[in-house]
C-alpha positions as CSV (number, residue, x, y, z in Angstrom):
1,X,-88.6,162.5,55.5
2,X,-86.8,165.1,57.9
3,X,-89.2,167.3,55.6
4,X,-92.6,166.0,56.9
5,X,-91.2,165.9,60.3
6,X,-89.9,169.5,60.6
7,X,-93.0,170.8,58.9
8,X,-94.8,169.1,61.8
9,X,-92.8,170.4,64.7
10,X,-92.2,173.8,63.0
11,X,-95.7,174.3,62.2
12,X,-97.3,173.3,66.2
13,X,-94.4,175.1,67.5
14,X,-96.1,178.1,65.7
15,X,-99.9,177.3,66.6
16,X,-98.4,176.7,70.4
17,X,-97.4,180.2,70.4
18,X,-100.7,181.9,69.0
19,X,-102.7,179.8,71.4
20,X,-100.0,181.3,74.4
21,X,-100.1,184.4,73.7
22,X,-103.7,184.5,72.7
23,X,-103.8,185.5,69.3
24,X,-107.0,186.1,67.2
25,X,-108.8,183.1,66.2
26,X,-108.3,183.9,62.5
27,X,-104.8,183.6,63.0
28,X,-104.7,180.2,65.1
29,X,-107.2,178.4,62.7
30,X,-104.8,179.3,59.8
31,X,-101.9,177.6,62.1
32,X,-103.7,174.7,62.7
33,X,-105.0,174.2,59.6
34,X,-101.4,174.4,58.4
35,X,-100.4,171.6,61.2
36,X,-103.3,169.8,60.2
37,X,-101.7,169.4,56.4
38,X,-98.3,169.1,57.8
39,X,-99.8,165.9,59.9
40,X,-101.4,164.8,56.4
41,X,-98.6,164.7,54.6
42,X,-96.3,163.0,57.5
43,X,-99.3,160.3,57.2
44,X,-99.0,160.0,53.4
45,X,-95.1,159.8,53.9
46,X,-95.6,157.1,56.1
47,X,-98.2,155.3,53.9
48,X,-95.3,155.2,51.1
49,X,-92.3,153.8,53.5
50,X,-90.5,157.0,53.8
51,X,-90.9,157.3,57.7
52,X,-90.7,154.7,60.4
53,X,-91.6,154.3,63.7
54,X,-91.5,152.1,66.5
55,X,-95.3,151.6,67.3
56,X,-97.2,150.5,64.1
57,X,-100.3,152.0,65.3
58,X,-99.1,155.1,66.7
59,X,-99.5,157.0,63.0
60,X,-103.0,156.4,62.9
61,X,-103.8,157.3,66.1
62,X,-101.9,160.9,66.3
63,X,-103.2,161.5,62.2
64,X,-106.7,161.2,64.0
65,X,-106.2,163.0,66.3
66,X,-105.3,166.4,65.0
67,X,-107.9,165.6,62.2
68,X,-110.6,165.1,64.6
69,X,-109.8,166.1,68.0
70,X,-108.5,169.7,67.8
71,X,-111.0,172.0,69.4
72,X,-112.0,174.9,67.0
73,X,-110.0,177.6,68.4
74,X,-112.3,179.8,67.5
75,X,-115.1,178.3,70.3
76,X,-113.1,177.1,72.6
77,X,-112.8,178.4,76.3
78,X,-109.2,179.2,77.8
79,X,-109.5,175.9,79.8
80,X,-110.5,173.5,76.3
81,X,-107.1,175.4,75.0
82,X,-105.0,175.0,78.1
83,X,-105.0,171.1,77.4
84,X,-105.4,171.1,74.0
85,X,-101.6,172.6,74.6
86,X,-101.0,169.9,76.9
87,X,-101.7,167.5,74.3
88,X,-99.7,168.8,71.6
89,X,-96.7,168.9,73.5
90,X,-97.2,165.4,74.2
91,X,-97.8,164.6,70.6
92,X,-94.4,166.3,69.8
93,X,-93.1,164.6,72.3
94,X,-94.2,160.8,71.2
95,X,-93.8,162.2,67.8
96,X,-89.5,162.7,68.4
97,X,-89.9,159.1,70.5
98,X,-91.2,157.1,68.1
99,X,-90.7,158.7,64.3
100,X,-87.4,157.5,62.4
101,X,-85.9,158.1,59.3
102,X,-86.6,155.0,57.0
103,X,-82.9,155.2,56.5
104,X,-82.4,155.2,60.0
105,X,-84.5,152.3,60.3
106,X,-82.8,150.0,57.5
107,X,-79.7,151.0,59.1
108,X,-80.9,149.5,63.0
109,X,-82.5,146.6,60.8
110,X,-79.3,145.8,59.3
111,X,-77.4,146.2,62.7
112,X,-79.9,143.7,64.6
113,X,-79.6,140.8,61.7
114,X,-75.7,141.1,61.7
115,X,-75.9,140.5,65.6
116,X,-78.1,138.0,65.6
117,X,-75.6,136.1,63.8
118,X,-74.9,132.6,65.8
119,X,-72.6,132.6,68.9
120,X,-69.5,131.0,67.9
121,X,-68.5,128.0,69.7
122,X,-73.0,127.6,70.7
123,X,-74.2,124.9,68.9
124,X,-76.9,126.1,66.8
125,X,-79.7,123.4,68.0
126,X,-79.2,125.6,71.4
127,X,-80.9,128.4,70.2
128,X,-78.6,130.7,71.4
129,X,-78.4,133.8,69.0
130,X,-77.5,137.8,70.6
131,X,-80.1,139.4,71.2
132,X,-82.5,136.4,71.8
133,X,-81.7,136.0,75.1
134,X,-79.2,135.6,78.0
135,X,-76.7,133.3,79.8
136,X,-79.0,134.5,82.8
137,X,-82.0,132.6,81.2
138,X,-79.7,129.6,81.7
């Protein structure tokens, strides 16, 4: 998984820079074409359990967006790029909020059930497990 992940950050790291420093067109349609497929195979990653996240939905909605809402950098103004950059730095930055190892995520899984285990001493009627509540919901 870190695979997908790095080729994600590595490759808009790179189209950040062309857009910055305002490299040809040619140049920064083959970088985002490259994020593009670097996105695509995250998804497809994702599709076969090999990356979690914390938001269900949130895969779908970032794949579509670099699939269909990059501006062609070729016709865009300074302005359309400007917060197209905007919005791949937040991408990257949901993107390291939200994306987990799946190993990662089996790990928390396991760490939540073994403290959900009953309170000693509660009895179990009470519905009193850790991490299902409080003593201030008393």
């Amino acid at each position: 998984m870190p695979g997908e992940i790095d080729a994600i950050r590595e490759s808009c790291y790179y189209l950040m820079a062309l857009i910055e420093n305002s490299a040809d067109c040619e140049e920064i349609g083959r970088a985002q074409l490259a994020f593009r497929r670097a996105v695509d195979q995250a998804m497809k990653a994702y599709k076969r359990g090999e990356i979690a996240v914390d938001i269900r939905t949130m895969p779908t909605v970032m794949h579509d967006f670099v699939m269909n809402d990059m501006p062609d950098p070729c016709s865009a103004d300074r302005e359309t790029l400007a917060r197209f950059l905007t919005k791949i730095r937040l991408f990257l930055n949901t993107m390291d909020l939200l994306v987990r190892p799946s190993d990662v995520a089996e790990s928390e899984a396991r760490a939540v059930a073994k403290s959900s285990q009953w309170l000693p001493g509660l009895p179990k009627e009470e519905g009193w497990r850790l991490g299902e509540g409080s003593l201030a919901s008393v």
